[in-house]
C-alpha positions in Angstrom: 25.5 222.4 103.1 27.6 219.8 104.6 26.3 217.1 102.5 26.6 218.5 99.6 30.7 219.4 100.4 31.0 215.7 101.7 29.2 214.9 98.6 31.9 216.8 96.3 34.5 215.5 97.9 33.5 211.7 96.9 32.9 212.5 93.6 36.1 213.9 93.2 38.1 211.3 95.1 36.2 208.6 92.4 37.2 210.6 89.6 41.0 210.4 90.8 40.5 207.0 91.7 40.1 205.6 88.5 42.6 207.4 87.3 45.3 206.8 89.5 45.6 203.2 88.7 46.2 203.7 85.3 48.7 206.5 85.6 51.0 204.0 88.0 50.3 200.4 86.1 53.0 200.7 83.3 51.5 197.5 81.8 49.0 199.3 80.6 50.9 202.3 79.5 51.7 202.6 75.4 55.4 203.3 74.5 55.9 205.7 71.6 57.9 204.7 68.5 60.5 207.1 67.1 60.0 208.5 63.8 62.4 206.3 61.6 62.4 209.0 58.9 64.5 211.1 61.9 67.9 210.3 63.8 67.4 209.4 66.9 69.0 208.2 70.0 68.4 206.5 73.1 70.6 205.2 76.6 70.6 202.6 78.3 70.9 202.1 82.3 72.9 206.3 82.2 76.1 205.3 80.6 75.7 204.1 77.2 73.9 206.0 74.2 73.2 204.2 70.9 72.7 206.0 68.4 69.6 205.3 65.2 72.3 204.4 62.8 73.9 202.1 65.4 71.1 200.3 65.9 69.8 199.5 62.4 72.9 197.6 61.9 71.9 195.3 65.3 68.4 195.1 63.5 69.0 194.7 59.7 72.0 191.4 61.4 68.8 190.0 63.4 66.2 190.3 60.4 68.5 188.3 58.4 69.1 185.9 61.3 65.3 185.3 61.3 65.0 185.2 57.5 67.5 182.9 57.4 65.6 180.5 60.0 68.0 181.8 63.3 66.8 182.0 66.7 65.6 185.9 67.2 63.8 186.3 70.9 60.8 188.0 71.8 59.6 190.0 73.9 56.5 191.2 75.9 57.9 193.4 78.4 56.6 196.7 77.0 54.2 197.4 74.8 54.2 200.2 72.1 52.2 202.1 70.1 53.2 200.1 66.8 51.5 196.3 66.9 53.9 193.7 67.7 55.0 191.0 67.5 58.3 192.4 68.9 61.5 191.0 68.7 64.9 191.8 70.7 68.8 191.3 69.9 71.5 192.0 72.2 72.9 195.3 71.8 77.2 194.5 71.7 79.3 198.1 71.6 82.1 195.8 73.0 83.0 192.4 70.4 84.7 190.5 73.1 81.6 191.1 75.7 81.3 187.5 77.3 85.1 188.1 78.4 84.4 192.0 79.8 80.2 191.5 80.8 79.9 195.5 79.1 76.6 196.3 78.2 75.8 192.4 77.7 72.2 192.9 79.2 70.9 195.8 76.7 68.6 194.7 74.1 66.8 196.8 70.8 63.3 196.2 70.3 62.2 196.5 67.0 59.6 194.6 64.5 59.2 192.2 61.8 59.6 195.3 59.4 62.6 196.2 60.7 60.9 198.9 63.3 63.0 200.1 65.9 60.2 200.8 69.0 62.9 201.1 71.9 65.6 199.6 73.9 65.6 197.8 76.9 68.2 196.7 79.6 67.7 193.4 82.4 68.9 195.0 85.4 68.4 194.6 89.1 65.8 197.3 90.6 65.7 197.2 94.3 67.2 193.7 94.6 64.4 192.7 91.8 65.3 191.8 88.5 63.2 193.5 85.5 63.6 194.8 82.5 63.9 198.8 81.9 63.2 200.9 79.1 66.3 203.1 77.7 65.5 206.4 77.5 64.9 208.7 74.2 67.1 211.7 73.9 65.1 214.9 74.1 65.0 215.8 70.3 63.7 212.7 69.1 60.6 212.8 66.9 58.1 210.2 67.3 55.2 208.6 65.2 
C-alpha cells in the first residue's frame, strides 16, 4: 500500500514538473494580439494609457519611415501570437520629451502590416533593466 501512495505521489510531482517550467519561462509564453477590427487600449508602467487610435498614428509615421528607407528598430523581447518580424517606435504623448524624459522609454510593437501586437516599456525591475509588456484594458478583444 505504501508503494503504491509513494508511487502516486511521483507521478504526480512529474506531471507538475513539466509543467511548472513552462508556466514561469515567459520566453516561451505567446502574447495575444488585439483584435484591430475593435478599440482597444493598453498602459504602460501604471500611469499612461494609449489608446488604439493613438497608436495607429505612432505606427502608420513608422511604416512610412521604413517605406521610405528610415531606421525602424526591432524587437525580440516578446513574442506573440501573430508571426513577426516585429518592429517598435517610441511612443511620444509629450513633443518636447528629450527636455522633460516623459514616457521616453514606451515603445508600440506592431508588424510590417501595420499590426499593433502590444506595447512595451525599458524600465528598471529590481535594480535590473528589462523590457515590460503594457498591459491590455479589460474589454479588449483579441484575435
Amino acid at each position: 500500500m505504501k508503494f503504491l501512495s509513494v508511487s502516486g505521489v511521483a507521478f504526480i510531482l512529474s506531471l507538475s514538473g513539466s509543467v511548472m517550467p513552462m508556466a514561469g519561462n515567459s520566453d516561451s509564453q505567446y502574447l495575444p494580439v488585439p483584435d484591430p477590427a475593435y478599440s482597444f487600449s493598453f498602459t504602460c508602467g501604471g500611469q499612461r494609457t494609449y489608446t488604439k487610435d493613438t497608436l495607429d498614428r505612432y505606427v502608420d509615421k513608422a511604416l512610412g519611415r521604413m517605406n521610405s528607407g528610415g531606421t525602424v528598430y526591432t524587437t525580440q523581447a516578446f513574442q506573440f501570437t501573430r508571426p513577426g518580424p516585429y518592429y517598435i517606435t517610441y511612443i511620444h504623448p509629450d513633443r518636447d520629451v528629450y527636455r522633460t524624459q516623459f514616457n521616453r522609454e514606451e515603445h508600440v510593437i506592431f508588424d510590417r502590416e501595420g499590426f499593433i501586437m502590444g506595447g512595451m516599456t525599458y524600465e528598471a525591475v529590481n535594480s535590473v533593466p528589462k523590457y515590460v509588456a503594457c498591459r491590455f484594458s479589460s474589454s479588449t478583444r483579441f484575435m
